[in-house]
C-alpha positions, 0 to 999 in steps of 0.5 A: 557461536555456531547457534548464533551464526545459524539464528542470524542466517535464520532471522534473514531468510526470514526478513528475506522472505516476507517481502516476497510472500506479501508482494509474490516478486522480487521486483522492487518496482513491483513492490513499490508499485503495489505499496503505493496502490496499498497505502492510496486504498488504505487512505482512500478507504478511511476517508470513506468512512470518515464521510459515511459517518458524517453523512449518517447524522442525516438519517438512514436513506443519507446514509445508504445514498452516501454509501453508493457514491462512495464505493464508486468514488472510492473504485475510480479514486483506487483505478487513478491510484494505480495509474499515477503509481504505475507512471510514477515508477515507470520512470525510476531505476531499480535502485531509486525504487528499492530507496522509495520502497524502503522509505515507503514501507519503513519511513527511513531514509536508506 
């Protein structure tokens, strides 16, 4: 039983520890902040390459042009990201943002 009891404190130091490894804070807000900065990039990145790869049928100078203009849409499009994460979490608790930051990270309800 004492084995047991030890793994299960193990286990949750460890669940304790990862969030704070990823996102260097305990701050929920921070955390939230930054998950939703993460999942806009990931986003922002795949619809990139989505174009790039539609574009690259029109041959290889298509391809560079559209590669250039979507780095820099991609880099504004990330810096609006961060703003609209910034002021959307500016305005919650820290208990709506450790609700919003369970939902966002998990997809459950808390």
């Amino acid at each position: 039983m004492k084995k047991l009891a030890k793994l299960l404190v193990l286990v949750l130091v460890v669940l304790a520890a990862v969030p704070v490894a990823q996102y260097r804070t305990v701050k929920p807000c921070s955390m939230l902040k930054k998950e939703l900065v993460k999942q806009a990039r990931e986003e922002i990145e795949k619809a990139s390459s989505q174009a790039r790869e539609a574009v690259g049928q029109f041959g290889e100078e298509a391809e560079r042009v559209a590669g250039e203009v979507g780095a820099v849409v991609e880099d504004v499009t990330a810096g609006v990201a961060a703003g609209v994460a910034e002021a959307r979490v500016e305005r919650m608790s820290v208990g709506e943002c450790v609700q919003e930051l369970w939902r966002e990270k998990f997809g459950g309800e808390s």
